[in-house]
N, C-alpha and C positions, 0 to 999 in steps of 0.2 A: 504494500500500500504506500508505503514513503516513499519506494522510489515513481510511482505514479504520479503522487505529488509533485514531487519534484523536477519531474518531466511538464506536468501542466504549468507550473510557477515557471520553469523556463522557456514555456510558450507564450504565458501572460506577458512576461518581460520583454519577450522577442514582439510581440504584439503591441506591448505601450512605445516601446522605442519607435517601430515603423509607424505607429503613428504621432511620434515628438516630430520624423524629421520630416513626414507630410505634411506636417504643419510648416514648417520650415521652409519647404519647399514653396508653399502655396503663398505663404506671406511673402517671402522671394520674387515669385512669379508676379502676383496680384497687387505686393507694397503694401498688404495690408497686415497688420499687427493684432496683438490681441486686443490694444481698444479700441480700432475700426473694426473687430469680429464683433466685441461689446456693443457698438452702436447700432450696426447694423443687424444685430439680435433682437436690441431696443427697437429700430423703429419699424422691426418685421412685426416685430407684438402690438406697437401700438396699430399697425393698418390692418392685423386679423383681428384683434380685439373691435375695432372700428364695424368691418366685417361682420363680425357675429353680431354684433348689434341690431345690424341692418337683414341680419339673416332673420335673426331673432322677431324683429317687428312685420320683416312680411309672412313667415307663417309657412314658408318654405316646408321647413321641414322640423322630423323633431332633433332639438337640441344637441340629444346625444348620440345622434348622426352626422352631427357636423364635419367632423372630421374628413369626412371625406369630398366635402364643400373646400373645407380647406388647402384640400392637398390641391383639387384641381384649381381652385384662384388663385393658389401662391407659389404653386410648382416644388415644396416641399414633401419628405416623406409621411407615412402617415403614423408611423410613432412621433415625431416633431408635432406633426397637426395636434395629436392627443394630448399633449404635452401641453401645447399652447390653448388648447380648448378648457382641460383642465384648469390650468391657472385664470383663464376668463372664469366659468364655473366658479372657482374659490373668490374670483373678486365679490361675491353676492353674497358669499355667509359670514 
């Protein structure tokens, strides 16, 4: 069993690195940093948040179906969509 372990901890690892230098590469390519990934996090949230609003008030659909409203407006995945649906959802309780 430990050496199991040890084989998957040496994949995790292999797995966080390749994705430190993709990052690296992306901000490289793009110039964008982690506080341009920050903002631009920010103002994907505020224009889906905006979004559900407007989904919300016409009657579309139910709510916690959105997600999939979201992935095709914003061209995001649909665990992000969930994600950002979620946190809309909690801004109300």
């Amino acid at each position: 069993m430990e050496d199991r372990d040890q084989v998957l901890s040496g994949r995790v690892k292999a797995v966080l690195e390749l994705n430190e230098r993709l990052k690296t590469i992306t901000d490289q390519t793009t110039g964008y940093g982690p506080a341009e990934r920050k903002q631009d996090e920010g103002d994907l949230k505020e224009r889906v948040f905006a979004f559900l609003v407007e989904l919300q008030e016409s009657g579309i659909c139910n709510m916690f179906d959105a997600a999939s409203h979201i992935c095709e407006e914003f061209g995001i995945s649909l665990p992000h969509a969930n994600t950002l649906l979620m946190m809309w959802m909690r801004s109300f309780s």
